[in-house]
Biopython code that builds the backbone (N, CA, C, O; Angstrom):
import numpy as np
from Bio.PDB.StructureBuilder import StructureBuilder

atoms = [
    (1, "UNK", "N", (77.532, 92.337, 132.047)),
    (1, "UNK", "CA", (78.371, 93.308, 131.356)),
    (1, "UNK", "C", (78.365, 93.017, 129.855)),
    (1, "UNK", "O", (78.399, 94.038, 129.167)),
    (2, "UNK", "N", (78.324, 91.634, 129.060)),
    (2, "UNK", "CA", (78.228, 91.439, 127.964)),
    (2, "UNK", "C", (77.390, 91.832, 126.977)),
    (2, "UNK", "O", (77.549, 92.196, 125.812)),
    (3, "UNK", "N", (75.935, 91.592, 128.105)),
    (3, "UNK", "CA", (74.547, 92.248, 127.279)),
    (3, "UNK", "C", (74.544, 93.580, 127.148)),
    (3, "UNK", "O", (74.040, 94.163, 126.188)),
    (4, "UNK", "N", (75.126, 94.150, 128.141)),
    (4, "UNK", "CA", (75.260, 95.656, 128.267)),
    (4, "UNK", "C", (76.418, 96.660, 127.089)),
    (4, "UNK", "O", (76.360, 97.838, 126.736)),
    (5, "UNK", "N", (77.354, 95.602, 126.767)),
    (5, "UNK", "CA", (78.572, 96.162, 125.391)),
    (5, "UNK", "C", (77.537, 95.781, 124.169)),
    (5, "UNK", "O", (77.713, 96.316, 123.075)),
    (6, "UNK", "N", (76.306, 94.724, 124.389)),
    (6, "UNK", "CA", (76.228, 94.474, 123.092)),
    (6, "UNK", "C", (75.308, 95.393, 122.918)),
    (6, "UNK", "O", (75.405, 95.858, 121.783)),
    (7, "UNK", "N", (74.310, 95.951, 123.635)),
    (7, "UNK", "CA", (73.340, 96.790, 123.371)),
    (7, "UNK", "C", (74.385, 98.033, 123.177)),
    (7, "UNK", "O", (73.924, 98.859, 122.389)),
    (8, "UNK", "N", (75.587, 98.357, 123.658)),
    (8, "UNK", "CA", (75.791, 100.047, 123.238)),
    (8, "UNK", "C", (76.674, 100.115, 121.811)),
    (8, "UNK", "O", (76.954, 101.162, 121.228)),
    (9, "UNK", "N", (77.076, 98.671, 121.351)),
    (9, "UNK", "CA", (77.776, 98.325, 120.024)),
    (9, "UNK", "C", (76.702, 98.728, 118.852)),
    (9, "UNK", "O", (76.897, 99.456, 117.879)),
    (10, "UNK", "N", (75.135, 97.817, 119.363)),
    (10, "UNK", "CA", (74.144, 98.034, 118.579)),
    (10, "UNK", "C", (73.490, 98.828, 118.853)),
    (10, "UNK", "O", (72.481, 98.619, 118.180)),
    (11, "UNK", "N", (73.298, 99.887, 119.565)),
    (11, "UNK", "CA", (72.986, 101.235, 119.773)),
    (11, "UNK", "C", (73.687, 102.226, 118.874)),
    (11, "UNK", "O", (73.079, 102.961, 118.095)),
    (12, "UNK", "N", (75.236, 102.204, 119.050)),
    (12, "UNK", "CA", (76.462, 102.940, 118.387)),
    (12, "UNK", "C", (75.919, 102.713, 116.678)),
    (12, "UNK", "O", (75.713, 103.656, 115.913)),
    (13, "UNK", "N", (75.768, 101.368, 116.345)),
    (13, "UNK", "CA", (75.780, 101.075, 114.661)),
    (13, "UNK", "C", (74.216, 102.036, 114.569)),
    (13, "UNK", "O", (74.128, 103.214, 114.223)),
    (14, "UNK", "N", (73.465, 101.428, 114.851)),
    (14, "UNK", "CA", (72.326, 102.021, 114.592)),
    (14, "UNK", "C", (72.402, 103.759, 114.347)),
    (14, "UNK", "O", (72.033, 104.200, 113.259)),
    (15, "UNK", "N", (72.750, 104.417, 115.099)),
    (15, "UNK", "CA", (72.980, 105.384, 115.486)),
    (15, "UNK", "C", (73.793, 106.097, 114.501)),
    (15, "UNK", "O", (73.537, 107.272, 114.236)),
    (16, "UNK", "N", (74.759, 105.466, 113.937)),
    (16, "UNK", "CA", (75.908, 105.574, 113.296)),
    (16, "UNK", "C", (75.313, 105.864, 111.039)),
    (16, "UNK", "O", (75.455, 106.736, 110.182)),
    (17, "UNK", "N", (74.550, 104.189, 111.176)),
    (17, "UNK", "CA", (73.377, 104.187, 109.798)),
    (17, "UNK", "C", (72.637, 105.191, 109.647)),
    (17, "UNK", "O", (72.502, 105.660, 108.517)),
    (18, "UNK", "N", (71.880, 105.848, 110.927)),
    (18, "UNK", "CA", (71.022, 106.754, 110.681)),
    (18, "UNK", "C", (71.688, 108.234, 110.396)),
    (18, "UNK", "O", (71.079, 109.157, 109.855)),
    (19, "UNK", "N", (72.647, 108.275, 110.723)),
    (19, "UNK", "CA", (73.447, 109.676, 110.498)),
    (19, "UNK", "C", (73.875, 109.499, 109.261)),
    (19, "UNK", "O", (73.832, 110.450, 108.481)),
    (20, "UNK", "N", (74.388, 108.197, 108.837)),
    (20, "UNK", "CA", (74.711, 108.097, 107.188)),
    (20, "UNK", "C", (73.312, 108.412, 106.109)),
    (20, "UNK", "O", (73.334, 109.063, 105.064)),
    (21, "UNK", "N", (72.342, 107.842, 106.636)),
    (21, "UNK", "CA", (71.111, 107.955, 106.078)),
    (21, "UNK", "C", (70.931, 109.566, 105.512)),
    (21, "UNK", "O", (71.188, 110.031, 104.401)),
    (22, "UNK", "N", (70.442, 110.145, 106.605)),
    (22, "UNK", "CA", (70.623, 111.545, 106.869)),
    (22, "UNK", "C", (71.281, 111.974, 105.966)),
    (22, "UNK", "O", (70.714, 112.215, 104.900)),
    (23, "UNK", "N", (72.981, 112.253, 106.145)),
    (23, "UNK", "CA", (73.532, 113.020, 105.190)),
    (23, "UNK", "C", (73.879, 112.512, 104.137)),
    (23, "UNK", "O", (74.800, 113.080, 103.552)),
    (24, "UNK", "N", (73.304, 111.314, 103.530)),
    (24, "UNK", "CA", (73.272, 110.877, 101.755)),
    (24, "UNK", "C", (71.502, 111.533, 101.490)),
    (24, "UNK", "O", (71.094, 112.009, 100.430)),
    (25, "UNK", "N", (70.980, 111.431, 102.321)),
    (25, "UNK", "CA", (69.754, 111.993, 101.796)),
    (25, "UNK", "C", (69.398, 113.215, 101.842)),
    (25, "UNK", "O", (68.415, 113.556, 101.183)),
    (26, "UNK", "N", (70.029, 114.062, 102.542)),
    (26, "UNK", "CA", (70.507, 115.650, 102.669)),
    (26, "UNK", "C", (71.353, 116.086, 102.054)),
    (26, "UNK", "O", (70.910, 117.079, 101.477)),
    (27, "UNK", "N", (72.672, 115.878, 101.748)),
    (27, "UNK", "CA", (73.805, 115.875, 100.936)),
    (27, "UNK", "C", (73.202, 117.207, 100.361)),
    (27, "UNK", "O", (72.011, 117.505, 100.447)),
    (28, "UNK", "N", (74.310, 118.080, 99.678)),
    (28, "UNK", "CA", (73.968, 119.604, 98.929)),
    (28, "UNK", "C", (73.863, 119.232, 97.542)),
    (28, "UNK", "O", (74.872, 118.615, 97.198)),
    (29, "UNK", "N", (73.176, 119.347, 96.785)),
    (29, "UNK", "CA", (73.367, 118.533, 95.510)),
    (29, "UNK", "C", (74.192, 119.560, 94.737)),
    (29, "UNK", "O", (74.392, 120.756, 94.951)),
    (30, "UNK", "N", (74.689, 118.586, 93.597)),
    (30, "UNK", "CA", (75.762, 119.123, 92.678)),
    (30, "UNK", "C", (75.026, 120.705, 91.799)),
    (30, "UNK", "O", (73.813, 120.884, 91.685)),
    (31, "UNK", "N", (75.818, 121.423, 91.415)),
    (31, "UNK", "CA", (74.858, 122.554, 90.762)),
    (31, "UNK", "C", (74.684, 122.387, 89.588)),
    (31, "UNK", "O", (73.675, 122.843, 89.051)),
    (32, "UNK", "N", (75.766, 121.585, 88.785)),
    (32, "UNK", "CA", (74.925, 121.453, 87.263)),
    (32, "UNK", "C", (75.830, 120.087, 87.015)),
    (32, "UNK", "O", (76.882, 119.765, 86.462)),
    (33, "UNK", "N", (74.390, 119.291, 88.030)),
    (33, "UNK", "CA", (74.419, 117.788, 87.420)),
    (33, "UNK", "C", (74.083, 117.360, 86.216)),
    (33, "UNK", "O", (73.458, 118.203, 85.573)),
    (34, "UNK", "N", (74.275, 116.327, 85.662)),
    (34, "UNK", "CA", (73.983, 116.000, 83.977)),
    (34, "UNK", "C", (72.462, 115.950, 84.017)),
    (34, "UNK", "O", (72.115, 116.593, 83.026)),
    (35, "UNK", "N", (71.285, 115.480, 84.707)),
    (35, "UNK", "CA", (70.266, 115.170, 85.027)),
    (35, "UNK", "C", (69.780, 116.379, 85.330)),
    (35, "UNK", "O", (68.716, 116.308, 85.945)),
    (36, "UNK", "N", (70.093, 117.253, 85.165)),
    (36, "UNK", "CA", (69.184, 118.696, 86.139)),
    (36, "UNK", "C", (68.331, 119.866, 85.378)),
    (36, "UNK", "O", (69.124, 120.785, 85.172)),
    (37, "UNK", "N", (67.305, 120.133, 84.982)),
    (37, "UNK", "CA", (66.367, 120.565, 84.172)),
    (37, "UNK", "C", (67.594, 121.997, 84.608)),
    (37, "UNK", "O", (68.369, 122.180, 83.670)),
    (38, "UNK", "N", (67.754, 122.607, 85.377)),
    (38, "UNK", "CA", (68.204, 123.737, 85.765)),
    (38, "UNK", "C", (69.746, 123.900, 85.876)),
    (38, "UNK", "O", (70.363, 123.301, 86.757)),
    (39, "UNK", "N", (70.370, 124.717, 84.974)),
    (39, "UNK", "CA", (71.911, 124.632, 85.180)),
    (39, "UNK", "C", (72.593, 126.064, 86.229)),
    (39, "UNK", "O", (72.118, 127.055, 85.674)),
    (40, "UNK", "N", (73.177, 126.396, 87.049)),
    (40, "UNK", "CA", (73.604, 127.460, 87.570)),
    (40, "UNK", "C", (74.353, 128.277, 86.903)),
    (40, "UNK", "O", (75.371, 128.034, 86.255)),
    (41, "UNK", "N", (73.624, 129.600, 87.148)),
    (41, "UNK", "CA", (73.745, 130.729, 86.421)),
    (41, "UNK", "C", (75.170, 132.118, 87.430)),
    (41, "UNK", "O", (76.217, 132.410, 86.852)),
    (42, "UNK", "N", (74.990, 132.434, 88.192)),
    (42, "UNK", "CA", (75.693, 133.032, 88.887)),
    (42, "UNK", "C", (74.933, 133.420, 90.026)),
    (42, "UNK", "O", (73.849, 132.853, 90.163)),
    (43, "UNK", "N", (75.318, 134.381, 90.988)),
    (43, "UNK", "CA", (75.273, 135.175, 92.556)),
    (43, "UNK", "C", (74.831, 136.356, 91.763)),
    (43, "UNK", "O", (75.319, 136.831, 90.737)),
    (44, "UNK", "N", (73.845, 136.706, 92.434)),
    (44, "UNK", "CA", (73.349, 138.182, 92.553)),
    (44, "UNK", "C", (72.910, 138.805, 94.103)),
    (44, "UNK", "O", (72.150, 138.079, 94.743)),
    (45, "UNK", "N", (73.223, 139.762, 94.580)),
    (45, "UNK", "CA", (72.453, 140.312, 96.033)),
    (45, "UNK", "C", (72.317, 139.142, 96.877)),
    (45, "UNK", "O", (71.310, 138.929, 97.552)),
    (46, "UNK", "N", (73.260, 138.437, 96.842)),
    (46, "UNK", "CA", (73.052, 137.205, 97.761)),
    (46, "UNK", "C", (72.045, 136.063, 97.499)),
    (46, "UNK", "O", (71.459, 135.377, 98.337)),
    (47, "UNK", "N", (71.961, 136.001, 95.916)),
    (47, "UNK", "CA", (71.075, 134.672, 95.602)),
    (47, "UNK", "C", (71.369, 134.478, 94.818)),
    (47, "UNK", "O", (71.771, 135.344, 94.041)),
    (48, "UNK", "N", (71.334, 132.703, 94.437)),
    (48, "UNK", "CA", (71.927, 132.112, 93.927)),
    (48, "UNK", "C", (70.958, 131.644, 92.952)),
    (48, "UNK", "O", (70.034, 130.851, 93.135)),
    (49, "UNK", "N", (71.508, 132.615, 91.247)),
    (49, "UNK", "CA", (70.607, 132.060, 90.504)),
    (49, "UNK", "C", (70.554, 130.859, 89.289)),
    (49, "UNK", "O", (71.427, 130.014, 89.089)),
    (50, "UNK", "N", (69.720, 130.970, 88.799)),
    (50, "UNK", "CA", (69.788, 129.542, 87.717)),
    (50, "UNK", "C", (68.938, 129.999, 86.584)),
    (50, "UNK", "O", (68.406, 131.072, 86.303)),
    (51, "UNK", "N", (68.993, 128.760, 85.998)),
    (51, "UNK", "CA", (68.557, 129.080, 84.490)),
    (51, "UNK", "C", (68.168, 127.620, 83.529)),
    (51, "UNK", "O", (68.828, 126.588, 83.408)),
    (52, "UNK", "N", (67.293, 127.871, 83.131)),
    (52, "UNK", "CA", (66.940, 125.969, 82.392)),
    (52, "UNK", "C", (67.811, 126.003, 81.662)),
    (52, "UNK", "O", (68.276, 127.108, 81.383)),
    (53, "UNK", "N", (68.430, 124.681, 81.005)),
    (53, "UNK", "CA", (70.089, 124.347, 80.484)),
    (53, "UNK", "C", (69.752, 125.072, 78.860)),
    (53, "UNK", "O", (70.566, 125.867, 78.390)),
    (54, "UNK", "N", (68.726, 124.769, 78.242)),
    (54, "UNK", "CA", (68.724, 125.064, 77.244)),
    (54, "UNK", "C", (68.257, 126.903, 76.470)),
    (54, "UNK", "O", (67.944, 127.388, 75.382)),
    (55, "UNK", "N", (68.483, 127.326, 77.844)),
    (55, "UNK", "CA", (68.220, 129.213, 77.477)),
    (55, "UNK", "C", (69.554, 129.863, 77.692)),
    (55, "UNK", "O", (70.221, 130.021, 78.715)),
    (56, "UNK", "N", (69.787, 130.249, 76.237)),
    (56, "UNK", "CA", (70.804, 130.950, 76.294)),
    (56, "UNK", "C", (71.048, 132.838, 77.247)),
    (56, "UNK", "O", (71.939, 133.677, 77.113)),
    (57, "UNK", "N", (70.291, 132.828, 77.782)),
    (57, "UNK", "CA", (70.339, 133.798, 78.612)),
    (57, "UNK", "C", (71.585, 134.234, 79.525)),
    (57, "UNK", "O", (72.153, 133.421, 80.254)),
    (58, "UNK", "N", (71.940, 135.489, 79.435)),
    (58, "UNK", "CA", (72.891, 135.530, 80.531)),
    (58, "UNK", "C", (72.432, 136.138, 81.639)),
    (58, "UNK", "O", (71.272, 136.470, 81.879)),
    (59, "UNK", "N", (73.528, 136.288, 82.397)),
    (59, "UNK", "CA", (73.189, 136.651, 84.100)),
    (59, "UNK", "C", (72.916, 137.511, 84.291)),
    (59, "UNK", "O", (72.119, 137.704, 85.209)),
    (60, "UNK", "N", (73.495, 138.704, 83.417)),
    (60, "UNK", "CA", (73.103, 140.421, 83.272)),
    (60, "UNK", "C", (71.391, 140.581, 82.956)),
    (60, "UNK", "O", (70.654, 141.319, 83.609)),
    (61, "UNK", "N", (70.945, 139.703, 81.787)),
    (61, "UNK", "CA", (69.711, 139.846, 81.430)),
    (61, "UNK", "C", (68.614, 139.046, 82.819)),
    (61, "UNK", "O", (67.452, 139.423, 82.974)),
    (62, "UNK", "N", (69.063, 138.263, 83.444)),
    (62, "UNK", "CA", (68.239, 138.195, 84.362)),
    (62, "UNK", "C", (68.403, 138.880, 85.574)),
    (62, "UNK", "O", (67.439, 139.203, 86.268)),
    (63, "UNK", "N", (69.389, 139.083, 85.824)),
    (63, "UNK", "CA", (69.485, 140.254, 87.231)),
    (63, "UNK", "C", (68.169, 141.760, 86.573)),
    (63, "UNK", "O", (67.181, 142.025, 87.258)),
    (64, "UNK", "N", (68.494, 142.610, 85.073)),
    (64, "UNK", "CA", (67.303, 143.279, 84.667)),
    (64, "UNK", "C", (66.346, 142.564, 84.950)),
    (64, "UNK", "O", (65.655, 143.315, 85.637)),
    (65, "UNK", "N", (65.693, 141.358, 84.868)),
    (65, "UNK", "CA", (64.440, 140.716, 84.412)),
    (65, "UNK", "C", (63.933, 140.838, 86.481)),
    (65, "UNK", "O", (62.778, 140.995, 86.877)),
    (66, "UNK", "N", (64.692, 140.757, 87.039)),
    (66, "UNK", "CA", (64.397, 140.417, 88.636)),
    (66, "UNK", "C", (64.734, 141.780, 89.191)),
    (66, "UNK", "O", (64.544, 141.861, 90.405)),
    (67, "UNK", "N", (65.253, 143.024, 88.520)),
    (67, "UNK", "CA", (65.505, 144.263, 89.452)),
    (67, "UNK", "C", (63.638, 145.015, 88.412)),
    (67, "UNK", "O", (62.928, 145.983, 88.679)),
    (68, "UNK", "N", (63.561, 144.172, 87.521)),
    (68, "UNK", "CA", (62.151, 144.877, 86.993)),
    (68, "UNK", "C", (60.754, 144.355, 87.202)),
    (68, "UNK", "O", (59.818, 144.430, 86.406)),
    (69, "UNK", "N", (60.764, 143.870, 88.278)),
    (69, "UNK", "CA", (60.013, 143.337, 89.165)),
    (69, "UNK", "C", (58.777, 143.889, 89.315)),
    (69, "UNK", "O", (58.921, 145.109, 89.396)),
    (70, "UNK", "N", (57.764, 143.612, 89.382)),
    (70, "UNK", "CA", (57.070, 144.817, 90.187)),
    (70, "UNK", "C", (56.279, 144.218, 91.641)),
    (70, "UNK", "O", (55.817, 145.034, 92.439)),
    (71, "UNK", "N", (56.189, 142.910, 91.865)),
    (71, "UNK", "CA", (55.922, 141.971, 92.710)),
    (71, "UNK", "C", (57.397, 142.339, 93.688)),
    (71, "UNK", "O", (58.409, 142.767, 93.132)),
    (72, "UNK", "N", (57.357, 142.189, 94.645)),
    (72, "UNK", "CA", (58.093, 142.550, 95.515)),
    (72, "UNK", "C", (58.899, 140.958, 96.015)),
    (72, "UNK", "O", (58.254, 139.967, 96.359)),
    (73, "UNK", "N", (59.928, 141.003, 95.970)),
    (73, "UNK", "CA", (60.381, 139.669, 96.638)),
    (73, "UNK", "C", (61.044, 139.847, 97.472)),
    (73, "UNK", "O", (61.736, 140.865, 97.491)),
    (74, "UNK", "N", (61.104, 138.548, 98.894)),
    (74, "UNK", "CA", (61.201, 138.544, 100.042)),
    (74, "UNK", "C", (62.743, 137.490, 100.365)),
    (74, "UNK", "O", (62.830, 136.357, 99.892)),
    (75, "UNK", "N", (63.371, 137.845, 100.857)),
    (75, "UNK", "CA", (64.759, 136.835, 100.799)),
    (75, "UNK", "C", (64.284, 135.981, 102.012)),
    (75, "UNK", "O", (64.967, 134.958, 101.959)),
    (76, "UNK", "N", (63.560, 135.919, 102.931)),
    (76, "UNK", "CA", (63.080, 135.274, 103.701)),
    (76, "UNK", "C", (62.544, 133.856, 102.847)),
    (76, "UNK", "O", (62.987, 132.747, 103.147)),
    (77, "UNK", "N", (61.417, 134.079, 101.623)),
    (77, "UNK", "CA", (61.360, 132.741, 100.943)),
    (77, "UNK", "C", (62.296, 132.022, 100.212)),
    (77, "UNK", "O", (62.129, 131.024, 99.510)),
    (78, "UNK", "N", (63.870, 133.009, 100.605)),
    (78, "UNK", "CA", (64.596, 131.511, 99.574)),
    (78, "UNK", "C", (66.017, 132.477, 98.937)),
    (78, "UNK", "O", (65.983, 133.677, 98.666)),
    (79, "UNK", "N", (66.799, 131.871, 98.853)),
    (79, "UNK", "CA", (68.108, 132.285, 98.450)),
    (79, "UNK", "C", (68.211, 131.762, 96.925)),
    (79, "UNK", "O", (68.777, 132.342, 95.999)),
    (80, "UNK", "N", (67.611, 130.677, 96.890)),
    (80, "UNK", "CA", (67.668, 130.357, 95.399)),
    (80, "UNK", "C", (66.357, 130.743, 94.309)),
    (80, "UNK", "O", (65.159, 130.481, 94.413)),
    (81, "UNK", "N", (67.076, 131.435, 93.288)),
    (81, "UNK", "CA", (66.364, 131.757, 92.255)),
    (81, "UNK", "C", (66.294, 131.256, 91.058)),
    (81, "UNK", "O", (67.295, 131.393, 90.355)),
    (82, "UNK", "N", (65.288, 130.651, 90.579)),
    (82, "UNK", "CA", (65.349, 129.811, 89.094)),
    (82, "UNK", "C", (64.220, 130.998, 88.302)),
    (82, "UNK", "O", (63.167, 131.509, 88.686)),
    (83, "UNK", "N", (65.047, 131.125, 87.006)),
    (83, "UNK", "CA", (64.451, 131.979, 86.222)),
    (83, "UNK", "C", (63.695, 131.339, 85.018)),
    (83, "UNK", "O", (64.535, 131.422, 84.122)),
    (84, "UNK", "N", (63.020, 130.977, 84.691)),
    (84, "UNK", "CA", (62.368, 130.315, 83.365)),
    (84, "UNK", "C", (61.499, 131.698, 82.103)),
    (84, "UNK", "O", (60.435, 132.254, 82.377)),
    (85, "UNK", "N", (62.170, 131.911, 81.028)),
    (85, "UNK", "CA", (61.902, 132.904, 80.094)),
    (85, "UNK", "C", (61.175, 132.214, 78.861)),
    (85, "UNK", "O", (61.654, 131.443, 78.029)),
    (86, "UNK", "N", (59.735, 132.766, 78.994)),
    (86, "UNK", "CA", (58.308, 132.408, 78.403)),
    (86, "UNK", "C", (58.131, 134.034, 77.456)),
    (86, "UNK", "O", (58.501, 135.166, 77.768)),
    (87, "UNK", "N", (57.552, 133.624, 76.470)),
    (87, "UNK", "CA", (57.203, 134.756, 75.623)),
    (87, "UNK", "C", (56.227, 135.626, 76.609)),
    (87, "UNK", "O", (55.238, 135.348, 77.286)),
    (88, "UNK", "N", (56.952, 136.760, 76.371)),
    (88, "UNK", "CA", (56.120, 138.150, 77.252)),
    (88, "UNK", "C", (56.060, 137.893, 78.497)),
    (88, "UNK", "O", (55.262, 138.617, 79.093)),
    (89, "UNK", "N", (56.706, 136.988, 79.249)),
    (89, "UNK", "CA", (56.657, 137.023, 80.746)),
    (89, "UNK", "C", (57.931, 136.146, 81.547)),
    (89, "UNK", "O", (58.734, 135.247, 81.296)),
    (90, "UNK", "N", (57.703, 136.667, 82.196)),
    (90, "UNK", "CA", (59.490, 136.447, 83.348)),
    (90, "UNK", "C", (59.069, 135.529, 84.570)),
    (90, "UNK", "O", (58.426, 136.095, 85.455)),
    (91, "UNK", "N", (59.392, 133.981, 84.752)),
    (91, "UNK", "CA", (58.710, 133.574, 85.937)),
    (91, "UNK", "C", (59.992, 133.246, 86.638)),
    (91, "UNK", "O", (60.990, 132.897, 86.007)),
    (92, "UNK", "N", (59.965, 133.360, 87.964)),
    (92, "UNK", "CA", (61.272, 133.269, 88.528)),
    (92, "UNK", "C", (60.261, 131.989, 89.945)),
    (92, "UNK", "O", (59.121, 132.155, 90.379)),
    (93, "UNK", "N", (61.207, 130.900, 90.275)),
    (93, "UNK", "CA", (60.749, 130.184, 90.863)),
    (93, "UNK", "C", (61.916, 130.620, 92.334)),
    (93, "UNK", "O", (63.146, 130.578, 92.309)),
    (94, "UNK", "N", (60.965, 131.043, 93.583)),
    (94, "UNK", "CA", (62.106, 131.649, 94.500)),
    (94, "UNK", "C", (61.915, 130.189, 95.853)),
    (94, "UNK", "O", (60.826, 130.052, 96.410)),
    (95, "UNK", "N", (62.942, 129.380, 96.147)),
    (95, "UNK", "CA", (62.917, 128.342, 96.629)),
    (95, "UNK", "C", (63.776, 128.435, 97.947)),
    (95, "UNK", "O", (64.711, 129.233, 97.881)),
    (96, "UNK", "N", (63.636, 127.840, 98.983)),
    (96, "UNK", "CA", (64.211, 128.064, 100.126)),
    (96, "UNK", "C", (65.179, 127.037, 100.211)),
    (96, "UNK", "O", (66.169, 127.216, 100.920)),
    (97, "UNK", "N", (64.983, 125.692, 99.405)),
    (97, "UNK", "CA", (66.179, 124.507, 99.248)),
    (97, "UNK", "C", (66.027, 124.750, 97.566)),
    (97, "UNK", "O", (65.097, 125.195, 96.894)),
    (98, "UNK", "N", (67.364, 124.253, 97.211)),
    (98, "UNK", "CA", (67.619, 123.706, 95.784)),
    (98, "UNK", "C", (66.230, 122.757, 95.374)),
    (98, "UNK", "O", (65.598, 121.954, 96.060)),
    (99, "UNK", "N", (66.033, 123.230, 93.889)),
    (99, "UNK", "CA", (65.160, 122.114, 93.527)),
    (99, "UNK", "C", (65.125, 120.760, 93.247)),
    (99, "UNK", "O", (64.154, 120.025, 93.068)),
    (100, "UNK", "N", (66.645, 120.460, 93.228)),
    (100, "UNK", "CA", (67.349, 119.130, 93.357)),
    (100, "UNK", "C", (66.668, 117.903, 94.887)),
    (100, "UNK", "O", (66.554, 116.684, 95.011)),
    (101, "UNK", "N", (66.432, 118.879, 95.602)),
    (101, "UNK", "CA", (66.286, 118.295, 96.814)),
    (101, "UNK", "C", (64.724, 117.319, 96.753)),
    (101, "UNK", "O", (63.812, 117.584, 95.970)),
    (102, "UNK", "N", (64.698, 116.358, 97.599)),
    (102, "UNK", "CA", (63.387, 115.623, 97.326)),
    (102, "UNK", "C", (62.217, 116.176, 97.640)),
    (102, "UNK", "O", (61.219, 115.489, 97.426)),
    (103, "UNK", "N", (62.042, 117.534, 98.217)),
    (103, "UNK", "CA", (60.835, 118.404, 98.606)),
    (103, "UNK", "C", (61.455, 119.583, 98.508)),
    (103, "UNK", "O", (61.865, 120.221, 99.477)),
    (104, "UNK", "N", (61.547, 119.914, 97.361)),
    (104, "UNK", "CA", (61.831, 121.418, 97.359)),
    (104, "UNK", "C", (60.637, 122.433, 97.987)),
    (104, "UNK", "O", (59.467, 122.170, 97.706)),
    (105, "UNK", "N", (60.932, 123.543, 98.802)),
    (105, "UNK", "CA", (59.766, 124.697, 99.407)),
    (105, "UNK", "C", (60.219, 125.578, 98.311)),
    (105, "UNK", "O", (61.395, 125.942, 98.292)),
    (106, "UNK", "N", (59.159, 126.055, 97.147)),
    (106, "UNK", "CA", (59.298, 127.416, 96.166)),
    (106, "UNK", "C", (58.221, 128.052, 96.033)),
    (106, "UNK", "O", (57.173, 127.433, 96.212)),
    (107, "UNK", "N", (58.186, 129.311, 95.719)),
    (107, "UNK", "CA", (57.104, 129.991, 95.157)),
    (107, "UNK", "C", (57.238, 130.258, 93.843)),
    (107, "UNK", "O", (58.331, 130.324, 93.279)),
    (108, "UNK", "N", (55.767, 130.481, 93.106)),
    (108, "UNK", "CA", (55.892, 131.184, 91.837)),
    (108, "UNK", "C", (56.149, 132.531, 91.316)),
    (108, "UNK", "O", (55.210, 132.870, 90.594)),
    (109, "UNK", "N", (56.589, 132.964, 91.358)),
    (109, "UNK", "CA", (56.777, 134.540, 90.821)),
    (109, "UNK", "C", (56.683, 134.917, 89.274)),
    (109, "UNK", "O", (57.707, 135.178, 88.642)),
    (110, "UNK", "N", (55.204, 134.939, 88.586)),
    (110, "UNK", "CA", (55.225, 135.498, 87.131)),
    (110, "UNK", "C", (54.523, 137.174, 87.130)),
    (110, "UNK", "O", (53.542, 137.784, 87.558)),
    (111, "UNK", "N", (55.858, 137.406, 86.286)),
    (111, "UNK", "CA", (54.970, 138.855, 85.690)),
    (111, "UNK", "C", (55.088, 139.054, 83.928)),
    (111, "UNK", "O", (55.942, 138.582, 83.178)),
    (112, "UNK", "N", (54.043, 139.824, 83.633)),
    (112, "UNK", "CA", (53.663, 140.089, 82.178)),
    (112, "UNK", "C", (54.946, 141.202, 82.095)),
    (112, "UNK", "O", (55.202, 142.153, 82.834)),
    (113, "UNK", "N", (55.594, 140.729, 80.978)),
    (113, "UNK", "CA", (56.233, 142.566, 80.153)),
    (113, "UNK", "C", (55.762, 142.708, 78.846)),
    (113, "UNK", "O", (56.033, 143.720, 78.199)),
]
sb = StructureBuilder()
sb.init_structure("model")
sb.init_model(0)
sb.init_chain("A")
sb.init_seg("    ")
for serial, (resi, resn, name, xyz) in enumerate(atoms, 1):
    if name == "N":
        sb.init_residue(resn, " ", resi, " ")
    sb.init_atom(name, np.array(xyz, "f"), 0.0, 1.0, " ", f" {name:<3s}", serial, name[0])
structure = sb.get_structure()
């Protein structure tokens, strides 16, 4: 009976580390950590957009920049939208996790105006 509490004690811990593991390494990350190339911008149509810290852009001008699209976007690739504003062109990075995360899944989305 002794060997048998000690294996489900050290079964339980084990068990217990790996779930801590997990959700410190999953955790939702903060939206505008001090460290974050990308600061959060607001909700549009159910996505959550952003903006690099140092573009003064507002939320109105990128909701135009993403309803003037001509590439078609799919909410299936991603709820989050990062907008980056380049002379004469609009690239919106459309990501299925935050880019915070240690493998972010994104696509590129550039168009010429």
């Amino acid at each position: 009976i002794k060997r048998h509490s000690v294996f489900v004690v050290l079964t339980g811990a084990i068990i217990l580390a790996l779930l801590y593991g997990v959700f410190t390494i999953y955790k939702a990350p903060v939206r505008n950590s001090p460290d974050s190339f990308f600061t959060y911008l607001g909700e549009y149509n159910d996505y959550a957009i952003y903006k690099t810290k140092e573009d003064k852009v507002t939320l109105s001008e990128v909701v135009f920049a993403f309803n003037s699209l001509k590439i078609k976007i799919y909410r299936q690739n991603g709820r989050h939208l990062y907008y980056i504003r380049e002379p004469n062109m609009n690239i919106f990075l459309q990501c299925l996790n935050p880019v915070e995360m240690a493998v972010p899944k994104c696509i590129t989305v550039k168009e010429r105006y």
